[in-house]
C-alpha positions in Angstrom: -0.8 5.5 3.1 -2.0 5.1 6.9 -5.5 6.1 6.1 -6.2 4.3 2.5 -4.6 1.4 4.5 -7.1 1.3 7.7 -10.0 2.6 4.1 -8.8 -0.6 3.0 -9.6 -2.9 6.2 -5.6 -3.8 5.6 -3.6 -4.2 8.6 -0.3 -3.4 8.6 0.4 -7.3 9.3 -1.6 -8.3 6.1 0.2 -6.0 4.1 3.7 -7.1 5.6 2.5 -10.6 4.9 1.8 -9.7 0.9 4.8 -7.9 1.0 7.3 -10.5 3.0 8.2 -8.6 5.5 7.8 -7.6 9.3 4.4 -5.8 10.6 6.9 -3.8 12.4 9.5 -3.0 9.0 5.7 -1.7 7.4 4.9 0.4 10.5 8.3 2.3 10.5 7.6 2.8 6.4 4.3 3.6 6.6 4.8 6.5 9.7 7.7 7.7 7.7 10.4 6.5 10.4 12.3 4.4 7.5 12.0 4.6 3.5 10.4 2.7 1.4 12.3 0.7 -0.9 11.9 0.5 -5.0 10.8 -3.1 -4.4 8.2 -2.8 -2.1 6.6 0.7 -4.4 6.4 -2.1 -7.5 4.8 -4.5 -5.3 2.1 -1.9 -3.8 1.7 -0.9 -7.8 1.3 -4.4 -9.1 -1.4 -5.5 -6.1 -3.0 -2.3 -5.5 -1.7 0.2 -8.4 -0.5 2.5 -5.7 1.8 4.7 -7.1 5.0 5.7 -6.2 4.4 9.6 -5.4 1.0 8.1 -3.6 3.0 5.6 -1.2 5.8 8.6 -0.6 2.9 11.3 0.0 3.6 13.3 -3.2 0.4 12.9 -5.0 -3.1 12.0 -3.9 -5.2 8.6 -4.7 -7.3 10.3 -7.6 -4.3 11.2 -9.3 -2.7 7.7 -8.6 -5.9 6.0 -10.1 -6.4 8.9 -13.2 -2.4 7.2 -13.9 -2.8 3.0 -13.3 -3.7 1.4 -16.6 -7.0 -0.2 -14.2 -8.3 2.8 -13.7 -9.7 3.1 -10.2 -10.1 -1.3 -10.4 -8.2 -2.5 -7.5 -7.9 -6.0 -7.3 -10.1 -8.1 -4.8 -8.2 -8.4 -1.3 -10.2 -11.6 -0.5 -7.1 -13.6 1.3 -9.0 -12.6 4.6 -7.7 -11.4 7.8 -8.6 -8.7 10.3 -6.7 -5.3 10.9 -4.7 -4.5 14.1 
């Protein structure tokens, strides 16, 4: 998740901000320090059709893609903002 974040040019800010929640709640999830929750794994599917199994480092983005009804169509992240 770390790396297709900073692929993204997503900080973990911006992603806390589309998620509602603290950059630092998304940094413990994201180095594995807390667990993600069902609600945020259907919010990363429905804006980036992450998978589950992709979020929790089970399976890899081509298999996450090969599975989201998009395909590998990831909707535009045009809301701006740097990373950090």
């Amino acid at each position: 998740m770390k790396t297709w974040l900073r692929e993204q040019g997503i900080s973990y800010r911006r992603l806390a901000v589309m998620l509602g929640q603290s950059g630092s709640s998304i940094c413990l999830k994201v180095n594995g320090h807390v667990d993600w929750q069902a609600d945020d794994l259907l919010k990363l599917y429905a804006l980036f059709g992450l998978s589950s199994d992709f979020v929790l480092g089970i399976s890899s983005l081509m298999e996450t893609r090969a599975m989201h009804p998009a395909g590998s169509a990831f909707r535009s992240l045009d809301t701006g903002g740097g990373t950090s």
